[in-house]
C-alpha positions as CSV (number, residue, x, y, z in Angstrom):
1,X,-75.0,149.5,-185.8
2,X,-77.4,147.9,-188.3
3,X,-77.1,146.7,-191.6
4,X,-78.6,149.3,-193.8
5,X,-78.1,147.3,-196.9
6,X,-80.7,148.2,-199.9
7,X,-82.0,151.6,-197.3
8,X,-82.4,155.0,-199.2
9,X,-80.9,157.7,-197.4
10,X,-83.0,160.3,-195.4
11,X,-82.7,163.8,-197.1
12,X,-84.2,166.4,-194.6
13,X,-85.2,169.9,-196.1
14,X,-86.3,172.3,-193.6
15,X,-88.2,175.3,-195.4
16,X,-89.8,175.4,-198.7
17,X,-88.1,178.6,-199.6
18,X,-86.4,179.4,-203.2
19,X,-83.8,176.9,-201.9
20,X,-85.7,174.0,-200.5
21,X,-88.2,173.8,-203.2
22,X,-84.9,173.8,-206.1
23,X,-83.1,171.7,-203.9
24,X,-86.0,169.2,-203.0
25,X,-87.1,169.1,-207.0
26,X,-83.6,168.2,-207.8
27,X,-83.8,165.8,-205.4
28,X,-87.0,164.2,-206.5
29,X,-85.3,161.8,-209.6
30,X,-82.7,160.8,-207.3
31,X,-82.9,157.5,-205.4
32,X,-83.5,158.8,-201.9
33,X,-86.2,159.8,-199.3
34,X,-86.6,163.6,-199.1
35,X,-88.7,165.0,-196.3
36,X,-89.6,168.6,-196.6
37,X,-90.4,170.4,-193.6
38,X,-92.2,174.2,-193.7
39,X,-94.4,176.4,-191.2
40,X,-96.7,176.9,-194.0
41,X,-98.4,174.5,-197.0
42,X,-97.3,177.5,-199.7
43,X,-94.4,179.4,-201.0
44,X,-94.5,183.3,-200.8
45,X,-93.0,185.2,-203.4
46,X,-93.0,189.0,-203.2
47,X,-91.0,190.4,-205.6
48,X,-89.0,193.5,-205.4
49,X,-91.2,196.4,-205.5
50,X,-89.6,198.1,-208.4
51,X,-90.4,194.9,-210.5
52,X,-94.3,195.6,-209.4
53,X,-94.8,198.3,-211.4
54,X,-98.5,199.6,-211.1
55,X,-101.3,197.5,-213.1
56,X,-98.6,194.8,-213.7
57,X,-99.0,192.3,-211.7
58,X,-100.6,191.7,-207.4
59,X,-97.5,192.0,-205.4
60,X,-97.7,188.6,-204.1
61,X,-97.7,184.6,-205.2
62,X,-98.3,181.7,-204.3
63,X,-97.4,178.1,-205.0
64,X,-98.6,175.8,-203.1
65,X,-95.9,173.3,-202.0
66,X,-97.8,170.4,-202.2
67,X,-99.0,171.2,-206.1
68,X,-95.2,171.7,-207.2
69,X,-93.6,168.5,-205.5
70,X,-96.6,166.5,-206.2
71,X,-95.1,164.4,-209.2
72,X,-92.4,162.7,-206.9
73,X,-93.3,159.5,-205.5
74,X,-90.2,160.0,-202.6
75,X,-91.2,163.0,-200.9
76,X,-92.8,163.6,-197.8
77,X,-94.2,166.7,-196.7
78,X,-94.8,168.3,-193.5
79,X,-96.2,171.6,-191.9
80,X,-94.5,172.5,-188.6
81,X,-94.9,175.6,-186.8
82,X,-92.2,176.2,-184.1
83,X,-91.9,178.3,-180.7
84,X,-89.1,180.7,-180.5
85,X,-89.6,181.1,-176.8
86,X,-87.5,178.2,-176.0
């Protein structure tokens, strides 16, 4: 094995969910590498219908992942999309 010595450790976050994007912004002070890995460059939230009451707000928003973790100088950021028919 090598000598790591002064070598940030590799956070891996794989979705940009409610969880990834907390866990990757909590992340983002800390000294370490965080890699966050989604199939798409936005975060979808739909709330539940009965908070969508007509006229109040579109169903549907987006953030785009990029935007919010932008500010962190140790992130990385990747769009993957994977086959299920393995």
């Amino acid at each position: 094995m090598g000598d790591h010595v002064g070598a940030k450790t590799l956070v891996v976050i794989l979705g940009a969910g409610f969880g990834g994007l907390e866990a990757a912004k909590k992340l983002g002070g800390e000294d370490v590498r965080v890699t966050v890995i989604d199939r798409t460059n936005y975060h979808l939230f739909q709330p539940l219908l009965i908070r969508s009451r007509p006229g109040a707000f579109a169903g549907r928003h987006r953030a785009p992942v990029r935007a919010v973790l932008s500010k962190f100088k140790n992130m990385e950021l990747f769009w993957l999309k994977f086959n299920r028919s393995m």
